[in-house]
N, C-alpha and C positions, 0 to 999 in steps of 0.2 A: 562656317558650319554652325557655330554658336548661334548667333542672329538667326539662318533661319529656324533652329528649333523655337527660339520662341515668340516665334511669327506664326510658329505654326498650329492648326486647329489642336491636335494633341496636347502642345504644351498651355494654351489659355483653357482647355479641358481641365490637364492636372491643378492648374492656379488657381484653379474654380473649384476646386473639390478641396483641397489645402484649404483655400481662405472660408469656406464653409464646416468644413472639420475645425478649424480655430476657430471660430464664431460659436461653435456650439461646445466645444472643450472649454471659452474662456466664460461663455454663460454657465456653464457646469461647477466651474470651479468659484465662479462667483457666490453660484446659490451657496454652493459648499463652504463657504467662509463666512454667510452669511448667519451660519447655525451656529445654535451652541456648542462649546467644544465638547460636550458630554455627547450632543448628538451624532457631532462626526465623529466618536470615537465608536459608538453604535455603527456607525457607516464603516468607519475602518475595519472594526471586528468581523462584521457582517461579508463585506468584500475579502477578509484574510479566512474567510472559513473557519475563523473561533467561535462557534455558534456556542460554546459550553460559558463565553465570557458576558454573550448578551443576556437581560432578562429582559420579561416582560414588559413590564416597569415601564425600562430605556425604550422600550420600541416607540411606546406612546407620541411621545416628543414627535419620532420622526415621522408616522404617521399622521399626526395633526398637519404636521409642516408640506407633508407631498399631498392630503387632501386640500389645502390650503390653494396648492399651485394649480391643482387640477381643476378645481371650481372657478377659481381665477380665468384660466384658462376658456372655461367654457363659456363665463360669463361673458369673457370679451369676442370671442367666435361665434355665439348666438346672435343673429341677425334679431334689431332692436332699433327703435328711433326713440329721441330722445325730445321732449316740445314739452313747450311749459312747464320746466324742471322736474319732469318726472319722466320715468322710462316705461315706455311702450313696448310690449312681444310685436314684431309684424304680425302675428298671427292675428292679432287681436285689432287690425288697422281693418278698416273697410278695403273691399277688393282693389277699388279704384287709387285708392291711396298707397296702397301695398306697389302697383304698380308703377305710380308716379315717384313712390321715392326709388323703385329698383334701378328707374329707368336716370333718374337724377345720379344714382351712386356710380351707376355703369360711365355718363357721360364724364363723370371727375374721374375716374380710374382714367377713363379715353386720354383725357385730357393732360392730365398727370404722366401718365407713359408717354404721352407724344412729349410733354416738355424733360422728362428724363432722355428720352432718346434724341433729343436735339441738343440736350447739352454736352453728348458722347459722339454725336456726330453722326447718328444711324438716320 
């Protein structure tokens, strides 16, 4: 009876949502270690509802640090090419170029999932 629950669509569901919820709990905790300990104690207070222990001051820090992640963030999500050590917006590519590299990115995605899923056996 064992074997087949985790045979079954249900249980590689739940495995999937676990090993995604760990993934995102152990980059969580990463960041969070990665701060100063003044700042996560700002986190601490913050999440204990002692809002009379934080001041202004302290916020700063963490403020710097989560716009730091966000820009980060965006930076890397903003569709951009990179030639001649410098970085290009697409927007600012001519039309025909814009879509030669879309159409280049899409084939290495293609390609790239077809050799993931060959190595899983799909």
């Amino acid at each position: 009876m064992l074997a087949s629950f985790f045979s079954s669509i249900v249980a590689k569901w739940i495995l999937r949502r676990v090993l995604e919820i760990g993934g995102l709990a152990g980059s969580g905790l990463g960041w969070y270690m990665s701060l100063q300990p003044s700042t996560q104690a700002v986190i601490a207070n913050l999440l204990q509802h002692n809002w009379d222990k934080v001041s202004l001051a302290a916020l700063i820090p963490l403020a710097v640090s989560l716009g730091g992640y966000v820009w980060s963030f965006i930076s890397t999500t903003k569709p951009h090419v990179v030639a001649d050590g410098t970085i290009k917006p697409m927007k600012a590519l001519p039309k025909d170029t814009q879509k030669a590299v879309t159409d280049g990115v899409r084939a290495a995605k293609t390609t790239l999932a077809e050799k993931i899923a060959s190595i899983f056996g799909r």
